[in-house]
N, C-alpha and C positions, 0 to 999 in steps of 0.2 A: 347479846342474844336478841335478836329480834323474831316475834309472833307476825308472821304475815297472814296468816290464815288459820282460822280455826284449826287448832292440832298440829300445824307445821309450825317447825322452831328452824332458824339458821343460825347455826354459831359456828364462827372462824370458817363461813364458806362453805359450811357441812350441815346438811341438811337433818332434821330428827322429825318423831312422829310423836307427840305427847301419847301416850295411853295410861289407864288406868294404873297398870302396874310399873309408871316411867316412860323410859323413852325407849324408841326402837330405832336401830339407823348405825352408826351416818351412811345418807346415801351421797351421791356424787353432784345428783341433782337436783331440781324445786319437781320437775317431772317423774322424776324415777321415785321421790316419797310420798306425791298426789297417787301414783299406782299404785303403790303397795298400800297406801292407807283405803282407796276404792275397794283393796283386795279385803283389806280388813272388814271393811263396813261390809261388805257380802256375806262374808261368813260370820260375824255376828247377826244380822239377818235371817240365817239360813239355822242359825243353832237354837236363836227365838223361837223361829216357825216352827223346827222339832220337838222343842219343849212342848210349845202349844196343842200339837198333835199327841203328845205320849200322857196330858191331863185330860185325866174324865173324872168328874165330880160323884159318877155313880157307880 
């Protein structure tokens, strides 16, 4: 198993996505699981900002 990048794991040529609840994948390539992890980090972003919107303290 080798960690190239934060979050990306290669093992036996197969690419994975660490995440909180494991892993996600295999994908085919070092490219195809850099996009889907972008994918991911958008919509975690996006779910953040919602929350943030639907608190009001008053």
């Amino acid at each position: 198993m080798k960690l190239l990048e934060k979050h990306l794991v290669e093992i036996k040529n197969k690419w994975f996505i660490e995440t909180r609840t494991g892993y996600d994948g295999p994908f085919d390539s070092k490219d195809e699981a850099k996009e889907y992890l972008q994918l991911l980090k958008g919509c975690d972003a996006a779910r953040s900002e919602f929350a943030g919107l639907e608190f009001s303290p008053f």
